[in-house]
N, C-alpha and C positions, 0 to 999 in steps of 0.2 A: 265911265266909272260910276257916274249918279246913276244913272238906270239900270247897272246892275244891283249896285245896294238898293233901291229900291222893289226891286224883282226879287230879291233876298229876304227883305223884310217883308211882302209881301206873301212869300210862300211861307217863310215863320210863322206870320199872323195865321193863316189858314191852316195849316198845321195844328195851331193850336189851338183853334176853333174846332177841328174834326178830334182833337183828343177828350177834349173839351163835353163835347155834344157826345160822344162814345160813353162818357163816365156816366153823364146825366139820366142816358134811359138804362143803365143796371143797377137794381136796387140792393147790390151784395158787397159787401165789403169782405174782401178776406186776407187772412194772414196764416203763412202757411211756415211760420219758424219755428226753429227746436223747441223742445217742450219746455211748455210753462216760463218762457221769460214773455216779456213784453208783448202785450199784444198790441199789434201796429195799429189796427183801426181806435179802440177805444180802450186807452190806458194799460193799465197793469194787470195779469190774468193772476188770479190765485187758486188753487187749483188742491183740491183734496181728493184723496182716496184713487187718486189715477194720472196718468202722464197725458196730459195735453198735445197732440202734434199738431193741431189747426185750427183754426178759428175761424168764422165768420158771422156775419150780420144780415139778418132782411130788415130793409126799410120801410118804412107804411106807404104801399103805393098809395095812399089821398092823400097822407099828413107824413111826407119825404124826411121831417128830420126826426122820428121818431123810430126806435126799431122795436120790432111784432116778433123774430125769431132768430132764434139764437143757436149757428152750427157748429158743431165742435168732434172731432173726432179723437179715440184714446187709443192707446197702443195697446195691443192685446184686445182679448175677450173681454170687456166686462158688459156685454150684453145681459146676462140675468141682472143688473142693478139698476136703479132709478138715479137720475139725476136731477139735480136743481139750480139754477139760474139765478144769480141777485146782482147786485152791481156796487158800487163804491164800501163795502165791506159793513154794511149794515144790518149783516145778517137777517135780512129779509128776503126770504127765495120768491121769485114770480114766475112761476112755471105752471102751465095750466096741464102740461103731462110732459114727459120726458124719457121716455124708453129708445133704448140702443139696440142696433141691427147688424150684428158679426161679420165681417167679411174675411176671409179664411186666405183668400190671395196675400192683400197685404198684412194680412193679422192686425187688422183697427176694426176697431165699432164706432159706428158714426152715430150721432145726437141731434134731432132737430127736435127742441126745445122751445114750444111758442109762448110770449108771454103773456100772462094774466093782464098783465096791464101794459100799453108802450108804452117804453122810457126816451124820451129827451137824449138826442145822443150829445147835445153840448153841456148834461150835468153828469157824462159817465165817466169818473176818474178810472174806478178796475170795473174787472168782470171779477165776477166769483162765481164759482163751480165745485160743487159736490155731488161724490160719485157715492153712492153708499149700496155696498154687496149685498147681494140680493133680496132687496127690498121689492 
């Protein structure tokens, strides 16, 4: 009976070690919920001039707690618009470009948004996102 719970918590441990070391070398954090509630990786999304269906994050492969870019896909077309990137609602965008690319299958335009500056992912309460037509 010991040397099975042991043999148990054993392959627990390792287990958790390989989910563990799996997480460690992907730098993307992503959240793929209905639009515009919560974004699972970093706080509250708020979201203008478009419907949010996904989120995610690249992290600075040299300085891992910071994130460099910011992915976001909208429902529909709105490829002809520019978007902007800020973070805890301080109306500050950091987006050094941000152009959208249609995809006709699922009807979204995806966003890879790089930022001007990395942010600290342990000071990011929301995301904030602004879609503005044809800009």
């Amino acid at each position: 009976m010991r040397r099975n719970r042991r043999i148990l918590v054993a392959a627990i441990a390792a287990g958790a070690l390989v989910m563990a070391g799996s997480a460690a070398f992907t730098n993307t954090i992503v959240d793929s919920r209905a639009a515009n509630t919560v974004a699972g990786a970093y706080g509250a999304l708020n979201v203008s001039n478009a419907t949010v269906t996904a989120i995610s994050y690249t992290l600075d492969g040299s300085d891992p707690p910071n994130v460099t870019v910011v992915h976001f896909t909208t429902q529909g077309d709105t490829s002809g618009s520019t978007a902007q990137v800020g973070f805890n609602g301080t109306g500050t965008m950091n987006v050094t470009g941000c152009t959208g690319t249609y995809s006709s299958g699922p009807g979204t335009t995806a966003y890879d948004c790089t930022l001007g500056t990395p942010v600290l992912v342990s000071t990011i309460t929301s995301t904030d996102i602004v879609v503005a037509a044809g800009a």
